[in-house]
DOVEX-784373 format. One record per residue (C-alpha): residue in three letters; x, y, z. Coordinates in steps of 0.1 Angstrom, whole numbers, plus 5000, padded with zeros to 4 digits. Example, Ala and Ser with C-alpha at 12.3 -4.5 7.8 and 13.67 -1.06 7.14 Angstrom:
REM residues 2
<r 'ALA', <5123, 4955, 5078>>
<r 'SER', <5137, 4989, 5071>>
REM end
This chain:
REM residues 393
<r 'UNK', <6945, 1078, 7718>>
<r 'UNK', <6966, 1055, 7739>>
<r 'UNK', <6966, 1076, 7766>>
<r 'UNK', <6929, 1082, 7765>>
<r 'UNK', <6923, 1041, 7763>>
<r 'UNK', <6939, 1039, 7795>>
<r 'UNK', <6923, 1070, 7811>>
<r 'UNK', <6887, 1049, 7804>>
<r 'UNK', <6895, 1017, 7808>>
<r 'UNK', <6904, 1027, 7846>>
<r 'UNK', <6872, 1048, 7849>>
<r 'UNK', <6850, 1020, 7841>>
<r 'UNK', <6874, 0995, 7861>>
<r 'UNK', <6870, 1017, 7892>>
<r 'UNK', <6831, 1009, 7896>>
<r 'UNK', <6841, 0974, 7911>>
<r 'UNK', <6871, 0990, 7936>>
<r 'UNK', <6857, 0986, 7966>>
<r 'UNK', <6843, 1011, 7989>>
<r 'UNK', <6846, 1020, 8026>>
<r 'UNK', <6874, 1024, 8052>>
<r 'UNK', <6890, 0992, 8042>>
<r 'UNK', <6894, 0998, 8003>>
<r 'UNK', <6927, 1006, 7992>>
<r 'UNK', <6940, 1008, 7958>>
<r 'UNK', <6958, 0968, 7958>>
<r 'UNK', <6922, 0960, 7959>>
<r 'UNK', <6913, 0980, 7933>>
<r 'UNK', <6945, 0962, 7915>>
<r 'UNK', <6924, 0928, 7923>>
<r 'UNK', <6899, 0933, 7903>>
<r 'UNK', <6921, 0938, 7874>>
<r 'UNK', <6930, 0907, 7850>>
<r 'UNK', <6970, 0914, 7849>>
<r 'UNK', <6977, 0927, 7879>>
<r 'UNK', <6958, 0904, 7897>>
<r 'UNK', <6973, 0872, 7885>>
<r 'UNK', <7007, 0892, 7894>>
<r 'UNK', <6993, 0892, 7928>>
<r 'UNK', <6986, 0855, 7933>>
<r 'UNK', <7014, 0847, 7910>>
<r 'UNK', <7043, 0869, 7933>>
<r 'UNK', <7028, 0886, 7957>>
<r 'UNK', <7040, 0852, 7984>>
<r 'UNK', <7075, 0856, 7967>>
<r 'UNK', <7075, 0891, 7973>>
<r 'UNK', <7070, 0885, 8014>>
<r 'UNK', <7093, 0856, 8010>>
<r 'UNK', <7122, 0880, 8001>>
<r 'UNK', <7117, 0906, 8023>>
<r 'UNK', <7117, 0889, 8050>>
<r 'UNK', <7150, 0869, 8039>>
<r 'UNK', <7166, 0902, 8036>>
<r 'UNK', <7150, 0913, 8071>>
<r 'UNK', <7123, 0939, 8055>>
<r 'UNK', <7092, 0944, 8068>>
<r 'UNK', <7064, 0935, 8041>>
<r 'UNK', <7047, 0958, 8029>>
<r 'UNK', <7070, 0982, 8018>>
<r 'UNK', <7053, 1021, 8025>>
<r 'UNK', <7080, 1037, 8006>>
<r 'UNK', <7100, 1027, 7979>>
<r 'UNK', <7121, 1053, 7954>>
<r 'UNK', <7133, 1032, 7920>>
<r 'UNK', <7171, 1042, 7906>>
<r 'UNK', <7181, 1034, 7873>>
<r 'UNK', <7213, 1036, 7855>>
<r 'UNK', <7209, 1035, 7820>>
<r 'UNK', <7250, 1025, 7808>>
<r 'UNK', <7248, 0997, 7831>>
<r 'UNK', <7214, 0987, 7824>>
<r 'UNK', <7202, 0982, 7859>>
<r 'UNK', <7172, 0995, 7881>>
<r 'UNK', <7170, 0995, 7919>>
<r 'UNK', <7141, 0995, 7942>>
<r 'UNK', <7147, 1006, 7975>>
<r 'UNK', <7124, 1004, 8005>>
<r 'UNK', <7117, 1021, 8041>>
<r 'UNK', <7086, 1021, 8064>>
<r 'UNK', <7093, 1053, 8085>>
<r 'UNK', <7097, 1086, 8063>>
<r 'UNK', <7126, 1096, 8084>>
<r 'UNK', <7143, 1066, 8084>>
<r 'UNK', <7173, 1055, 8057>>
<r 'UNK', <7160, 1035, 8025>>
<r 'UNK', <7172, 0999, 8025>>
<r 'UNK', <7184, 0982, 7990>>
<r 'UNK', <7156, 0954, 7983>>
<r 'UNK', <7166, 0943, 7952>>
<r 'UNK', <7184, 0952, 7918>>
<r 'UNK', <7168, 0943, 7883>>
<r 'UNK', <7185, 0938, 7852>>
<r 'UNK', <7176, 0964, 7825>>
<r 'UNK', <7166, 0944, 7791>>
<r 'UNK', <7174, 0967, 7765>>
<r 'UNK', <7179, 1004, 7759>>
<r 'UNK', <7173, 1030, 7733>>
<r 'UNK', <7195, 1061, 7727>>
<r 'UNK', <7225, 1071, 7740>>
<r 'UNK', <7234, 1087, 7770>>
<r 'UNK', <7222, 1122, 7780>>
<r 'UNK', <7186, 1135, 7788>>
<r 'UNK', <7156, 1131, 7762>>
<r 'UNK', <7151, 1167, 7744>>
<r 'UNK', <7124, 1160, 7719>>
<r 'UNK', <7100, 1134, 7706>>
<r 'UNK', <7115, 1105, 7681>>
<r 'UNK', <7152, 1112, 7694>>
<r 'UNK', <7143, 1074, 7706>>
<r 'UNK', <7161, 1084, 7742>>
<r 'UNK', <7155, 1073, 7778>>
<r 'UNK', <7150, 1107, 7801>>
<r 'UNK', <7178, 1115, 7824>>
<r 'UNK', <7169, 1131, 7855>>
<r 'UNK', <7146, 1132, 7885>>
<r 'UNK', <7108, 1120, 7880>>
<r 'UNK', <7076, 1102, 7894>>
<r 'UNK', <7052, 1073, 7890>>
<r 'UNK', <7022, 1091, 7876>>
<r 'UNK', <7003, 1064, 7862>>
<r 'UNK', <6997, 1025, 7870>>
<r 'UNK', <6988, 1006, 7836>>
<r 'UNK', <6971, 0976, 7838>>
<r 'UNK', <6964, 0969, 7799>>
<r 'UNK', <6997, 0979, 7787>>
<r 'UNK', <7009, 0969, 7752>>
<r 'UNK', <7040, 0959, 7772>>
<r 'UNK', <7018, 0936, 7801>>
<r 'UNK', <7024, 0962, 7829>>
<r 'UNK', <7034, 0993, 7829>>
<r 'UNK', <7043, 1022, 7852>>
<r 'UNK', <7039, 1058, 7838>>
<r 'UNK', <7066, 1081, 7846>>
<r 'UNK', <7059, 1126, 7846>>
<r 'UNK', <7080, 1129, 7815>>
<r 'UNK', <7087, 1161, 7805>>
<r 'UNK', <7086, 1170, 7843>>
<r 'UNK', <7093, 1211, 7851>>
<r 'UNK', <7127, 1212, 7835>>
<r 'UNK', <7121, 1189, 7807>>
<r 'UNK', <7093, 1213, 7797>>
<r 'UNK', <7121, 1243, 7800>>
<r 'UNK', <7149, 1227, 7785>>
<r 'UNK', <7135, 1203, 7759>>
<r 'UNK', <7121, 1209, 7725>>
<r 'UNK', <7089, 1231, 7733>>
<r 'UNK', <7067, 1220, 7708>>
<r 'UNK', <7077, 1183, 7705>>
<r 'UNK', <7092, 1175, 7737>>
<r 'UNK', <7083, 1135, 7736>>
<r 'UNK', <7061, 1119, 7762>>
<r 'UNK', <7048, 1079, 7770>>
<r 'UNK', <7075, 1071, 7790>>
<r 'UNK', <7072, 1041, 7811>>
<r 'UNK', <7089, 1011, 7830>>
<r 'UNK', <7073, 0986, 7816>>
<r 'UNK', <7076, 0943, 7806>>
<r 'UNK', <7086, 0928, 7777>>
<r 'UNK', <7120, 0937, 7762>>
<r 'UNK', <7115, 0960, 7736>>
<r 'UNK', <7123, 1002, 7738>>
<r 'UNK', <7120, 1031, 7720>>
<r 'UNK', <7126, 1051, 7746>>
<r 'UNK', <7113, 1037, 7778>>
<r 'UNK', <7128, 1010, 7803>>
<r 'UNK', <7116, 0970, 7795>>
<r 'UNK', <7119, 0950, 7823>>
<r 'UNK', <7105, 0915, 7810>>
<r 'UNK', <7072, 0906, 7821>>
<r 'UNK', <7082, 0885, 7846>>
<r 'UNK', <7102, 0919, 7866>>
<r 'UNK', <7075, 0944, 7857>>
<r 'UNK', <7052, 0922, 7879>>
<r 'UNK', <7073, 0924, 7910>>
<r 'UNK', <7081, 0961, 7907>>
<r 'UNK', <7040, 0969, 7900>>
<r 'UNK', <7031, 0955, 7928>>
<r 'UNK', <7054, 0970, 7952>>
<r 'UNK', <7044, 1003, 7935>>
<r 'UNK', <7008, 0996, 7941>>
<r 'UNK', <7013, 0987, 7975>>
<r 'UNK', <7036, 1019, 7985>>
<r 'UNK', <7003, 1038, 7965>>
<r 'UNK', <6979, 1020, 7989>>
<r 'UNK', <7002, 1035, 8023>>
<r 'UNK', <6997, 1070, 8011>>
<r 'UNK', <7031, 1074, 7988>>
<r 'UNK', <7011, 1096, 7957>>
<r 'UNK', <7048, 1100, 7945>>
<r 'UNK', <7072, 1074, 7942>>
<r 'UNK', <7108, 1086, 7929>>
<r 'UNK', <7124, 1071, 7895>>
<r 'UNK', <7155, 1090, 7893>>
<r 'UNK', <7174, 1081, 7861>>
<r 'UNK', <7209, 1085, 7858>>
<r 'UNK', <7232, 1080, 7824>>
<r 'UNK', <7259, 1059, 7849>>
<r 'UNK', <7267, 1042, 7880>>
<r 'UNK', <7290, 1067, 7889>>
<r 'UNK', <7312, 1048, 7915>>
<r 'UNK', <7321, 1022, 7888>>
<r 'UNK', <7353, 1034, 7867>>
<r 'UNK', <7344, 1017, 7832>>
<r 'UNK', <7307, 1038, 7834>>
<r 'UNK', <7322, 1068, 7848>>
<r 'UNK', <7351, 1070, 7823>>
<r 'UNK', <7328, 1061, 7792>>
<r 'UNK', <7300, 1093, 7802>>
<r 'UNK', <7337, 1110, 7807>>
<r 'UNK', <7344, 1106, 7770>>
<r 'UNK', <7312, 1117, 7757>>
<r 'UNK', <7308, 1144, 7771>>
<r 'UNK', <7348, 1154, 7766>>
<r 'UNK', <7333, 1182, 7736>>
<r 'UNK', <7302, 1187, 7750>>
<r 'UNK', <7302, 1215, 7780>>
<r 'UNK', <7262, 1208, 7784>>
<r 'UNK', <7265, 1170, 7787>>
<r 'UNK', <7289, 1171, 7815>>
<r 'UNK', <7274, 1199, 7837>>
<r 'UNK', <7242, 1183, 7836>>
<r 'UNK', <7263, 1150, 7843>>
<r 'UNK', <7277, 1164, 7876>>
<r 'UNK', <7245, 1176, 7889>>
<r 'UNK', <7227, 1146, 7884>>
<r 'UNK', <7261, 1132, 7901>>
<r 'UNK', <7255, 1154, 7932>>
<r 'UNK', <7223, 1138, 7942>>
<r 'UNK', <7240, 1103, 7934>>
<r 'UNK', <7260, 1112, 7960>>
<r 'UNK', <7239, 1125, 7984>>
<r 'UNK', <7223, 1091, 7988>>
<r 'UNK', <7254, 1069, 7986>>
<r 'UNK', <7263, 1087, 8017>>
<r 'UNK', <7229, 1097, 8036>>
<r 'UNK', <7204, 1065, 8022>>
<r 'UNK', <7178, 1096, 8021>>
<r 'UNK', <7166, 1120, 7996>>
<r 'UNK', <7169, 1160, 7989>>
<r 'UNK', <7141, 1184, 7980>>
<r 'UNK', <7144, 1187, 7945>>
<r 'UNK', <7130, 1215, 7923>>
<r 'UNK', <7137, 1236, 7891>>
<r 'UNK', <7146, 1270, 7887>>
<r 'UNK', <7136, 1293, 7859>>
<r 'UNK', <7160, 1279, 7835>>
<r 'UNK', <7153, 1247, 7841>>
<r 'UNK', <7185, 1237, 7862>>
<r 'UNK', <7176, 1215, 7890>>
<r 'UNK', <7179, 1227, 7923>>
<r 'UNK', <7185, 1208, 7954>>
<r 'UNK', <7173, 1220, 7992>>
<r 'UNK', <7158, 1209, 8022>>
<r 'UNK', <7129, 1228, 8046>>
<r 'UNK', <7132, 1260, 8041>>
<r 'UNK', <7157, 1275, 8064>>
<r 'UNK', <7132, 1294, 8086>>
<r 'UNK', <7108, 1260, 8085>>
<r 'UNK', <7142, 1242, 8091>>
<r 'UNK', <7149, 1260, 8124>>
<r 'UNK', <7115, 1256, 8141>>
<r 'UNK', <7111, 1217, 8131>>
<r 'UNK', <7145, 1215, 8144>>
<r 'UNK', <7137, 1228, 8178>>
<r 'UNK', <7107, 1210, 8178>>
<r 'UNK', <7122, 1177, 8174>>
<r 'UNK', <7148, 1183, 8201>>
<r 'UNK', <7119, 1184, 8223>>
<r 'UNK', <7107, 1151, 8216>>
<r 'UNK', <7139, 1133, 8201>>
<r 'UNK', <7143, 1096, 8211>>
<r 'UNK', <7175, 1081, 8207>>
<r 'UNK', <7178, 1061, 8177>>
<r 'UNK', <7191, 1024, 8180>>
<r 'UNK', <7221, 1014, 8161>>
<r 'UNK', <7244, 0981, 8151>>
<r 'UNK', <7257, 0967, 8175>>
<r 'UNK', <7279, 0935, 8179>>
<r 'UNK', <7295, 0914, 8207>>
<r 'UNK', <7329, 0914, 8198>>
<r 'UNK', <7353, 0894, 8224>>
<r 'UNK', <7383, 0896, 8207>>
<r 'UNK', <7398, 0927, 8190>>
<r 'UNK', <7433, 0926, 8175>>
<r 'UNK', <7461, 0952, 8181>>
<r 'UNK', <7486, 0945, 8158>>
<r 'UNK', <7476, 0928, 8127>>
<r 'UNK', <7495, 0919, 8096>>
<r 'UNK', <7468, 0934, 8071>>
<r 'UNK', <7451, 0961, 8085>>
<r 'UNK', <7415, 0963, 8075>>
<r 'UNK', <7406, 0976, 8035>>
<r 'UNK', <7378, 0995, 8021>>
<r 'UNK', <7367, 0989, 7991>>
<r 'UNK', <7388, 1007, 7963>>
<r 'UNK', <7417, 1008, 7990>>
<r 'UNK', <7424, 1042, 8013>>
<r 'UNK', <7419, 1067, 7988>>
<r 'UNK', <7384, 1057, 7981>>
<r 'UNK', <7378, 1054, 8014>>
<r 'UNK', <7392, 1095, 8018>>
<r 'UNK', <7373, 1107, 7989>>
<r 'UNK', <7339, 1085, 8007>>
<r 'UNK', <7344, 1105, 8038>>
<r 'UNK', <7350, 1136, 8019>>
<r 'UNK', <7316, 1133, 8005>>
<r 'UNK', <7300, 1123, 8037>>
<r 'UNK', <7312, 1152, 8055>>
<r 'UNK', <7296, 1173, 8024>>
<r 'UNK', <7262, 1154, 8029>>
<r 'UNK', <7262, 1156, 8063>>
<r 'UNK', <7271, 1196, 8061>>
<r 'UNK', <7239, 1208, 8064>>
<r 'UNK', <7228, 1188, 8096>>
<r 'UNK', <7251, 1207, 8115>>
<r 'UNK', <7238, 1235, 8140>>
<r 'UNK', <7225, 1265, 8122>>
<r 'UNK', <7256, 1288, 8140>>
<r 'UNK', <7283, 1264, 8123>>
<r 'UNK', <7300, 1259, 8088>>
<r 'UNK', <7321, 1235, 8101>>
<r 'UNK', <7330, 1207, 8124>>
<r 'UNK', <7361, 1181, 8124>>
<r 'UNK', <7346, 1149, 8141>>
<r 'UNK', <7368, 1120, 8157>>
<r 'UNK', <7347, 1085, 8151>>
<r 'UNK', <7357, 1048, 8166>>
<r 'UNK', <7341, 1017, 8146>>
<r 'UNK', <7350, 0980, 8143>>
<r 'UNK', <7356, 0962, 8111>>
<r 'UNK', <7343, 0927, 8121>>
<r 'UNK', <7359, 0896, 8106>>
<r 'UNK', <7334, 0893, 8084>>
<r 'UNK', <7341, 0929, 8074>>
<r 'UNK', <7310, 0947, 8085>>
<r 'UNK', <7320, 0982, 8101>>
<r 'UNK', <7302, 0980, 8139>>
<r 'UNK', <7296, 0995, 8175>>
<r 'UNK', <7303, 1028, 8159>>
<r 'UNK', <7310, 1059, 8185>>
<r 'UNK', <7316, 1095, 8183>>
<r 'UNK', <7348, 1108, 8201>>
<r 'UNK', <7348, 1143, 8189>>
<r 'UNK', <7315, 1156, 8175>>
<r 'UNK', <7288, 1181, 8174>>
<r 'UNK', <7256, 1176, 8196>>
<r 'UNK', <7239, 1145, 8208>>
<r 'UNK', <7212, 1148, 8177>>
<r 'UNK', <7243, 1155, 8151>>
<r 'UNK', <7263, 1127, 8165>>
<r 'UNK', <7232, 1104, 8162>>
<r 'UNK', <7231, 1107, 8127>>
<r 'UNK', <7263, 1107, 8121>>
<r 'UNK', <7261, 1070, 8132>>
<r 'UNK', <7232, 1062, 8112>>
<r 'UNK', <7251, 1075, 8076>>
<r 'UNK', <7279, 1056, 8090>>
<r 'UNK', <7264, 1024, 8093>>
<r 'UNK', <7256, 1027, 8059>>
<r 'UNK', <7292, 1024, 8049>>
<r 'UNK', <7301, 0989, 8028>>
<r 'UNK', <7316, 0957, 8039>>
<r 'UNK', <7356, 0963, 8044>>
<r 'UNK', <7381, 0936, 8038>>
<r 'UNK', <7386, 0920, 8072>>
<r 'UNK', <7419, 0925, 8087>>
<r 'UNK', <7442, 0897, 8086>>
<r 'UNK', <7465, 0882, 8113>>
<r 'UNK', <7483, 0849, 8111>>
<r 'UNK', <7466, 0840, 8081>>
<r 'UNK', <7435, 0842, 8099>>
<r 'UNK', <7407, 0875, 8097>>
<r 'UNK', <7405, 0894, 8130>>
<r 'UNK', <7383, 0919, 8142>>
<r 'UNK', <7403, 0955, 8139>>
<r 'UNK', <7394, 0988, 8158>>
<r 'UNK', <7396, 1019, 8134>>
<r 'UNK', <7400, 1055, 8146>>
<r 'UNK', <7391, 1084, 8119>>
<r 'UNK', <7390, 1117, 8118>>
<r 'UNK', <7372, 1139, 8092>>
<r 'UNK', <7358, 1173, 8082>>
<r 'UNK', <7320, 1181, 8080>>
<r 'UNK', <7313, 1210, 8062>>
<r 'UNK', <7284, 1229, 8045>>
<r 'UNK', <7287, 1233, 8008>>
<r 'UNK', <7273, 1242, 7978>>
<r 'UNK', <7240, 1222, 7970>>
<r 'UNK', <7247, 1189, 7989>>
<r 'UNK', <7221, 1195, 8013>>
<r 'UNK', <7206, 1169, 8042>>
<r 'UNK', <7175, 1156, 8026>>
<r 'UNK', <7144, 1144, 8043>>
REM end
């Protein structure tokens, strides 16, 4: 009944969207009580922010993350499909339901783990706002309790759950509109990927580590939801994701016949694109602290090792493998800049190369005198392809 409340509420409500070239479906959100006085309410905020963080307003794309141990959801923003998503802003989750692992039937009172959609905008939620999410999606529907599989999942306001994620209504306003406004630029399906933890921070990783210590099912799913995790930590981009017949999710790009003609096709027309760059006068050679990433040198080896598994299918279709040779700058403010390619592949493989590299975090600055210096760093790494880390697009 819920669902078919909503269904007429926005069939009569879409009589007074209006019509012509110029409609779009924020004006459609105009009309509406709740959404509207969102929109007057944040909507200057919204612009205020992005352009603080340099973000060009409005967002086309956004893809939501959310991590349900550490009780946070991300939105992430780009303009250009083919460009890297940019971090806008991270929300505080304000309660959850369940424990970790995916959502298997109805009344188990869990949030879904796993890769969905925005399939619904509610504007007369019992929670404010609310943002309908494909729950089951194709391996749900596989994997989950056929006749009861649950359903009425949403991101929504207040801060109450029984299976869904509250945001307060003050949150659920912000991410609503950039929703609607992605929905307006033509993005029919905006990602919410939901994972069970953050899995670069120890204390998450080591607790979905314990639970799933007895339970084989638990952890494989774990790891696969990990492997896309990974994929954008590195690349800032999503994979093709789909399900196969027993409901195991299954990552890929284009086709590999598609790949290879859109990749010739873009060689043709390929424009160099621009990257970070700094004026740096001064670069020490002998420091008494060389540069640190974060976690120390071993996280920075097992970061490279995963970039060079993202990064594996962007090779040329006749190689498996390439060891690449990069030069980059920490700055003294410990930004890694004025990235080049020593040893590497082809002009279009070494120009995204430096793109996922410039995605890398903020270093501790190297340290000489007492004082934080600009340091030169020279690394080498292997690029290979494996398994189902696969270049997204």
């Amino acid at each position: 009944m819920k669902n078919l409340a909503v269904i007429l509420f926005c069939l009569i409500a879409n009589s007074a969207l209006p019509q012509g070239p110029s409609a779009s479906f924020v004006d459609f959100q105009r009309t509406l009580q709740r959404p509207s006085g969102a929109l007057k309410k944040k909507e200057d905020t919204l612009k205020r922010q992005f352009a603080t963080k340099g973000l060009q307003w409005p967002a086309k794309y956004i893809y939501v993350r959310s991590f349900k141990y550490d009780g946070q959801l991300e939105i992430w923003v780009k303009n250009e499909r083919k460009e890297p998503f940019k971090l806008f802003k991270t929300y505080k989750v304000c309660a959850m339901a369940g424990t970790l692992g995916p959502k298997r039937m109805a009344g188990d009172y869990q949030v879904p783990e796993g890769f969905y959609y925005i399939n619904q905008f509610n504007p007369v939620s019992n929670y404010h706002l609310s943002l309908g999410l494909n729950y089951p999606n194709a391996s749900d529907k596989i994997l989950s309790d056929s006749l009861r599989p649950g359903g009425d999942i949403y991101i929504h306001g207040s801060c109450v759950t029984v299976g869904c994620i509250p945001l307060t209504d003050e949150y659920i306003e912000e991410v609503y509109i950039l929703a609607a406004y992605a929905k307006a630029s033509g993005q029919d399906y905006i990602p919410v990927h939901i994972y069970p933890v953050r899995y670069n921070v120890k204390k998450s990783a080591d607790y979905l580590a314990y639970l799933s210590r007895t339970d084989a099912s638990l952890k494989t799913f774990g790891e696969k939801l990990e492997q896309v995790y990974d994929h954008f930590e590195i690349t800032h981009q999503l994979p093709v994701i789909m399900t196969d017949a027993r409901g195991n999710y299954v990552y890929d790009g284009l086709s590999k016949k598609v790949a290879v003609v859109e990749e010739k096709k873009e060689k043709k027309v390929r424009t160099p694109v621009p990257h970070r760059t700094r004026n740096i006068t001064e670069v020490a050679d002998v420091v008494t602290q060389w540069p640190e990433f974060p976690g120390g040198g071993q996280s920075f080896l097992q970061y490279l090792d995963k970039m060079g598994k993202a990064l594996g299918e962007s090779l040329p279709a006749n190689m498996k493998k390439a060891n690449v040779v990069v030069e980059f700058i920490v700055d003294v403010d410990g930004v890694p800049t004025n990235f080049k390619v020593l040893q590497g592949v082809d002009e279009e493989f070494n120009d995204e190369l430096i793109t996922v590299l410039e995605q890398m975090p903020t270093w501790q600055p190297a340290i000489l005198n007492e004082k934080v210096v600009a340091k030169k760093m020279k690394q080498s790494f292997l690029v290979e392809r494996v398994g189902d880390l696969v270049s997204g697009k």
